[in-house]
C-alpha positions in Angstrom: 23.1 -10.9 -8.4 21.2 -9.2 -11.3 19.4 -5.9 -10.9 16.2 -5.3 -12.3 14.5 -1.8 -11.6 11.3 -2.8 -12.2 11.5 -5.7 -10.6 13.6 -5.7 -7.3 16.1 -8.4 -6.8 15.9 -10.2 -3.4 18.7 -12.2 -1.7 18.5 -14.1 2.0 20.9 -14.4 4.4 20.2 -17.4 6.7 21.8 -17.5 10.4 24.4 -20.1 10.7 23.4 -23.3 11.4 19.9 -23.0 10.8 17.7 -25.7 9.2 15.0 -25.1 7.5 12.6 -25.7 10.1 14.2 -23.6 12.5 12.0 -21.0 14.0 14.1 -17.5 12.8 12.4 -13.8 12.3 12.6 -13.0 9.3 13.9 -8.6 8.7 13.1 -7.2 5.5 16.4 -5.3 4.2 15.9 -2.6 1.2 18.7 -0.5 0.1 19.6 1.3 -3.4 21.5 -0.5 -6.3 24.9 1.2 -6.0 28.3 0.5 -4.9 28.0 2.0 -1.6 25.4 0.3 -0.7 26.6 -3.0 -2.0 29.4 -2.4 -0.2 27.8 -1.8 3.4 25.7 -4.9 3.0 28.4 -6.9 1.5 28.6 -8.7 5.1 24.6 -9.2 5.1 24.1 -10.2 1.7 26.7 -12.6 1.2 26.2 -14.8 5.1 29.8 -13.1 5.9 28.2 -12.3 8.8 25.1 -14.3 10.7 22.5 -13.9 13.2 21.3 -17.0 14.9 17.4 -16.8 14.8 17.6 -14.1 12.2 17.3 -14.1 8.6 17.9 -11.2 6.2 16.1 -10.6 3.1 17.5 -7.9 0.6 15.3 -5.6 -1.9 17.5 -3.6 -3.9 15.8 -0.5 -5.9 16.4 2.9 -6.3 16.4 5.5 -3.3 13.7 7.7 -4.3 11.3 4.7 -4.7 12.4 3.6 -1.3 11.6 7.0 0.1 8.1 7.0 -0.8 7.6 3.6 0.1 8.8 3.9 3.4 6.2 6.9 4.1 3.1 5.3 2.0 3.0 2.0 3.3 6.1 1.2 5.4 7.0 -1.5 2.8 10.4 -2.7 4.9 11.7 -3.5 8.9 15.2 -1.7 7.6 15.4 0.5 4.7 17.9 2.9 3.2 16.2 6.8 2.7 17.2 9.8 1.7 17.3 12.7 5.4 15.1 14.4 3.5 11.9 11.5 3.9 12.8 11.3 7.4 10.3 13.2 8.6 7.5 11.8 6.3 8.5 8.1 7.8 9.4 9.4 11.5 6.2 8.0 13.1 7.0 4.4 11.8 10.6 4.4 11.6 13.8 5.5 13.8 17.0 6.1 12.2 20.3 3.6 12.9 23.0 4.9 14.1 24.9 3.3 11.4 24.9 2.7 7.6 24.6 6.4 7.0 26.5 8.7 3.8 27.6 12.0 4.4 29.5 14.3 2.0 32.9 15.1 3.9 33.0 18.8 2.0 31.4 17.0 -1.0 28.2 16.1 -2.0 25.2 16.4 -5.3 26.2 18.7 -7.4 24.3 20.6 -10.1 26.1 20.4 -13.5 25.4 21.9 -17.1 25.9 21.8 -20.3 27.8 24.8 -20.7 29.2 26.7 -17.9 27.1 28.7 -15.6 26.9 30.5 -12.1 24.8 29.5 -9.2 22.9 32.8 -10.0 22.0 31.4 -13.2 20.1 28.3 -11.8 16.9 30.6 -10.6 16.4 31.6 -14.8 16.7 27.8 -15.8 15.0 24.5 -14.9 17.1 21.9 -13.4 16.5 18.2 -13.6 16.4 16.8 -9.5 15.9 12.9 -9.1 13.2 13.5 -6.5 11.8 15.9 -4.4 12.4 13.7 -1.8 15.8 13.2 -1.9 18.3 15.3 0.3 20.1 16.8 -2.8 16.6 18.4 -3.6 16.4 19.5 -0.1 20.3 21.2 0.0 19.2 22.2 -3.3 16.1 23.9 -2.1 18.5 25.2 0.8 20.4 26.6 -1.5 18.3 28.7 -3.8 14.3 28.0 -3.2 13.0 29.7 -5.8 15.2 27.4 -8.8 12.8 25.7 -11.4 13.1 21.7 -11.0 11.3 18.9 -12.8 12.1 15.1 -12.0 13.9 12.7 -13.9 15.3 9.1 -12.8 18.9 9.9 -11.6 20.6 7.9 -13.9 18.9 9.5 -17.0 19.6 13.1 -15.4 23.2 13.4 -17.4 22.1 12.0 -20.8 19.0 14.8 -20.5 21.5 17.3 -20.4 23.5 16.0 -23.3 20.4 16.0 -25.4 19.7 19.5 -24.7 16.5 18.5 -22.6 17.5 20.6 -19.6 20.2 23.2 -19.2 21.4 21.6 -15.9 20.8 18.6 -13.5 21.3 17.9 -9.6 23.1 14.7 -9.9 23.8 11.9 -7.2 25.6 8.6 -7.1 27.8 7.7 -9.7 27.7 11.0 -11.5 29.1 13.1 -9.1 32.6 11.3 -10.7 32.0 10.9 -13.8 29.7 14.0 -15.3 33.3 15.8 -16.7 33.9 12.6 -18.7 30.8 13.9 -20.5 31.5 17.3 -21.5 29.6 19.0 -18.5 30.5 21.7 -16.3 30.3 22.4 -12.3 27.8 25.2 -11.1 27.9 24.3 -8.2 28.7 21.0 -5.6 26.3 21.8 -2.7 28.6 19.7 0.1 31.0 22.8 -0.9 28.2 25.1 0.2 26.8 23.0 3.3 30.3 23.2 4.4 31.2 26.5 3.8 27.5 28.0 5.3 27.2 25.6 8.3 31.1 24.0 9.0 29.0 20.7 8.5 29.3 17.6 6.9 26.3 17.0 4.7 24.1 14.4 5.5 23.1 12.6 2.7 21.3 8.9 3.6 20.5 6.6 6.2 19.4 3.7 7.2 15.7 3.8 8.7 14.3 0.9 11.1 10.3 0.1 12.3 9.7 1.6 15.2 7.4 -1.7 15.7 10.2 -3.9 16.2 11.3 -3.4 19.4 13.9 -2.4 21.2 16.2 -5.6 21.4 15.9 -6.5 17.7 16.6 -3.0 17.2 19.8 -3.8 18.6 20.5 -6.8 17.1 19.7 -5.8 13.6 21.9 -2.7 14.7 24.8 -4.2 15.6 24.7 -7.1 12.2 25.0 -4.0 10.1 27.9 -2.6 11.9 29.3 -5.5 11.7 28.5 -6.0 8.5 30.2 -2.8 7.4 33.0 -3.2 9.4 33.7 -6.3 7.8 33.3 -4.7 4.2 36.2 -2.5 5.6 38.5 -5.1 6.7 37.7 -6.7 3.2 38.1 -4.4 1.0 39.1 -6.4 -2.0 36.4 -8.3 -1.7 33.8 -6.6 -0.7 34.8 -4.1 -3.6 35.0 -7.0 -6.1 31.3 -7.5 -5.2 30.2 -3.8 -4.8 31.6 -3.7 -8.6 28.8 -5.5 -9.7 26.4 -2.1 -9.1 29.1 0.5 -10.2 27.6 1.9 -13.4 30.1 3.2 -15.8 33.1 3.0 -12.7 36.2 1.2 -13.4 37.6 -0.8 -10.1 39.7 3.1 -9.4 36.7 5.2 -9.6 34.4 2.8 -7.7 37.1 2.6 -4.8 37.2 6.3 -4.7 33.4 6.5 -4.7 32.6 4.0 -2.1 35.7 5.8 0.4 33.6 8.6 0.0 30.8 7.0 1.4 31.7 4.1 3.2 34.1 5.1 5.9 34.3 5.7 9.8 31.5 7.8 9.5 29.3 4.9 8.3 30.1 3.0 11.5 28.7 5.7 13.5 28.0 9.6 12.7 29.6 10.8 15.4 28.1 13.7 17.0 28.8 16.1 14.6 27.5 14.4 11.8 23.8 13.8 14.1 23.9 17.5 14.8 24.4 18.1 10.8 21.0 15.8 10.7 19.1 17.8 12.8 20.2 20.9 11.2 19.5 20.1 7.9 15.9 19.0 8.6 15.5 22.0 10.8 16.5 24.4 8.1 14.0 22.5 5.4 11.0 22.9 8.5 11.9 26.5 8.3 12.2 27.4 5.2 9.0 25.8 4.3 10.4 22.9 2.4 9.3 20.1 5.1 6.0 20.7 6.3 6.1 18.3 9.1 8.3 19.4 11.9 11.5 17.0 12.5 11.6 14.7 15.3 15.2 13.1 14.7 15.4 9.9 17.0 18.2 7.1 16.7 18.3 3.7 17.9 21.4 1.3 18.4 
């Protein structure tokens, strides 16, 4: 499957024995381009796993578009956002109990090009890749009076190579691979959540229409789990295709990137990682960051 930003690549996945003519509902299914993700759906995308009198269609395109089309015009039945839109979409959407990322003591990082402290970061401006994603939330968190601009989170690194920002908040990928380029650490804000809350971070979820109803809300609920539980009992291959959306990773980094977010924890939060939800979004309400109070609900 090729990925074109610009231009979201769609895949179906057609219940078992269906013909043509068959009468199925049709889910919309939007997640990001990146391993994780690819990995999750794996099951989904590629009819490993089947719903008779369902068919899944996939939009892939990057998390912070997906944010804002979830709250603007509630583009998709099941899309990926960051915690941060949650509350934005809340009146549409619920979130899954399942297909979530969490940072286990890891999570964005801001990184420069030379080193600095976290004190430094409220003199400088620091590239985010969207005010709605939950690293510009933890960031906020962290230190709400820090300068930010956005910038597309795959361009965030070579920005700070070309001396257009003294630091970024990166996500994905980068959180890897930003030494490779001569940066330096200021500060990885799991580390913090951690350390300030004894919390995971949450970082992503998966977001269904309210609309739906309560029975294909478990349906659709329960192909995902199974759809990431079959990614785990296939590894090699569900890695082989997650590969495909790995930018810059060898097959050794990519398997370490998607164990970090891929794991038990993506087959259900567990009720530590739902109370890290509601604290997070809590703590953004309070601190003025969210202006809509948080009404965390989850189906499945």
């Amino acid at each position: 499957m090729s990925i074109q930003q610009s231009e979201p690549a769609r895949a179906s996945s057609n219940p078992a024995g269906a013909s043509p003519s068959a009468a199925v509902r049709e889910i919309s299914i939007a997640h990001s381009p990146d391993s994780d993700d690819a990995f999750m759906f794996y099951g989904l995308a590629t009819n490993k796993i089947r719903v008779p009198g369902y068919r899944f269609t996939h939009t892939l395109c990057d998390i912070e578009t997906l944010n804002r089309r979830a709250q603007n015009e509630a583009f998709y039945d099941v899309t990926a956002i960051s915690f941060h839109a949650y509350p934005y979409v809340q009146s549409n959407y619920a979130l899954m109990g399942c297909g979530g990322s969490v940072g286990e003591g890891y999570g964005p990082m801001v990184v420069a090009s030379r080193k600095l402290t976290p004190s430094d970061l409220g003199k400088i401006r620091v590239a985010v890749p969207g005010t709605l994603t939950t690293a510009f939330l933890a960031l906020k968190v962290f230190n709400p009076d820090i300068e930010t601009e956005v910038v597309p989170f795959d361009q965030i690194i070579p920005a700070i190579l070309a001396g257009k920002y003294d630091a970024g908040l990166i996500i994905h990928e980068g959180q890897l691979t930003y030494s490779s380029s001569g940066l330096h650490k200021v500060v990885d804000l799991g580390v913090w959540w951690r350390e300030t809350t004894g919390l995971v971070l949450p970082l992503g979820g998966n977001a269904i229409r309210r609309s739906l109803g309560a029975e294909a809300h478990r349906i659709i609920s329960k192909a995902l789990r199974d759809s990431i539980q079959h990614a785990l009992d296939h590894r090699d291959q569900a890695l082989e295709y997650a590969m495909q959306f790995a930018r810059d990773l060898d097959t050794t980094l990519a398997n370490r990137f998607v164990s970090m977010y891929v794991n038990e924890r993506t087959l259900d939060y567990g009720a530590d990682g739902r109370k890290a939800i509601h604290r997070l979004l809590e703590l953004g309400y309070e601190r003025g960051v969210i202006p809509i109070q948080p009404q965390v609900e989850f189906v499945g």
